[in-house]
C-alpha positions as CSV (number, residue, x, y, z in Angstrom):
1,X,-11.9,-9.4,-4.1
2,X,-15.9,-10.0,-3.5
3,X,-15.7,-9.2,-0.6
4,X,-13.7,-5.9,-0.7
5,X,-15.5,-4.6,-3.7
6,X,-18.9,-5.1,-1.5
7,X,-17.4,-3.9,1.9
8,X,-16.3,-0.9,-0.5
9,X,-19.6,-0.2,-1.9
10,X,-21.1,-0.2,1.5
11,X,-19.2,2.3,2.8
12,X,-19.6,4.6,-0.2
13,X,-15.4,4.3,-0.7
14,X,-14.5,5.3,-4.4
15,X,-12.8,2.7,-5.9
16,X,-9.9,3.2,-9.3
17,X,-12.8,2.9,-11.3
18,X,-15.1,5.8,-10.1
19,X,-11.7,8.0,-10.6
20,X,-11.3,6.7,-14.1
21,X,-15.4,7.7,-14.5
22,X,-14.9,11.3,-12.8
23,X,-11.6,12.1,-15.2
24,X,-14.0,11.2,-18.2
25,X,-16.8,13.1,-17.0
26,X,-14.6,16.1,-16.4
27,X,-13.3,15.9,-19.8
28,X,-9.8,14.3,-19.2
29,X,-8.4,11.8,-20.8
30,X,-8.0,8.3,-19.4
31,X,-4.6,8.7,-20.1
32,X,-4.1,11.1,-17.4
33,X,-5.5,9.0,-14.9
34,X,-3.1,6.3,-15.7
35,X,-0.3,8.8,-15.3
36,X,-1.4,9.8,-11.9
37,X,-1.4,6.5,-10.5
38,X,1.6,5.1,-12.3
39,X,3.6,8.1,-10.7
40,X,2.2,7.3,-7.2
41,X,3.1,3.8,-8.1
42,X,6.9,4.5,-8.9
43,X,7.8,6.7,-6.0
44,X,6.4,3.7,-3.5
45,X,8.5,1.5,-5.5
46,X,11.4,3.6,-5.8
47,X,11.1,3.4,-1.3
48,X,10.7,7.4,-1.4
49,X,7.4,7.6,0.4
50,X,9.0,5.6,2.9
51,X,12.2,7.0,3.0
52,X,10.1,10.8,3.1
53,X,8.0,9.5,6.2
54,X,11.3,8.6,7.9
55,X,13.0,11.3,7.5
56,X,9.9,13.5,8.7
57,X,9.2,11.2,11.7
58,X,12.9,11.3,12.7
59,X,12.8,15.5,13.2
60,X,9.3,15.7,14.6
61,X,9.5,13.0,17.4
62,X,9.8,14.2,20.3
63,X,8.3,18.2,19.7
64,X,5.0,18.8,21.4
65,X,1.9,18.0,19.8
66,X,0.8,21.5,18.5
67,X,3.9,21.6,16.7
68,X,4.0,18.4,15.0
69,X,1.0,19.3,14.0
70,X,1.6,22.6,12.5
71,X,4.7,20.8,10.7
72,X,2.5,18.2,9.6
73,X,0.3,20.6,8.1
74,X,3.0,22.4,6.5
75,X,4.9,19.6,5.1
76,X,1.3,18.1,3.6
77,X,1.0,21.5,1.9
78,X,4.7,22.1,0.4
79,X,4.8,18.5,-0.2
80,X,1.4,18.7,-2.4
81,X,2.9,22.0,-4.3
82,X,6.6,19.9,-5.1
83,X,4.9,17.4,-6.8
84,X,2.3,19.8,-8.6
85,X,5.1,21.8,-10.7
């Protein structure tokens, strides 16, 4: 743990506790922090990230690279709006 916490300060990485910092800086509660990470937590548990990359890597192999990477781009955005409502 030493040596990741040093290699992670040396490279100017934020680390879980910097987020928890920012979210009381901004005003947040800690509480919403928590939330955040315990429901990226669940849906790597629950396999869906995995199961999500599959099924995404299964349609796009194989397209040329302009359009994976419009898809990509596409399914980053929608996939960031699902999980904001």
């Amino acid at each position: 743990m030493l040596y990741g916490d040093l290699g992670a300060s040396r490279l100017g990485v934020v680390t879980w506790n910097d987020m928890a910092r920012l979210f009381t800086r901004l005003g947040l509660p800690s509480s919403c922090w928590a939330t955040l990470v315990s429901m990226a937590d669940g849906l790597w548990q629950d396999c869906f990230i995995k199961w999500f990359a599959g099924f995404v890597g299964a349609h796009i192999s194989g397209l040329s690279p302009n359009t994976v990477l419009t898809i990509l781009v596409a399914v980053y955005f929608f996939a960031h709006y699902f999980f904001s409502k």
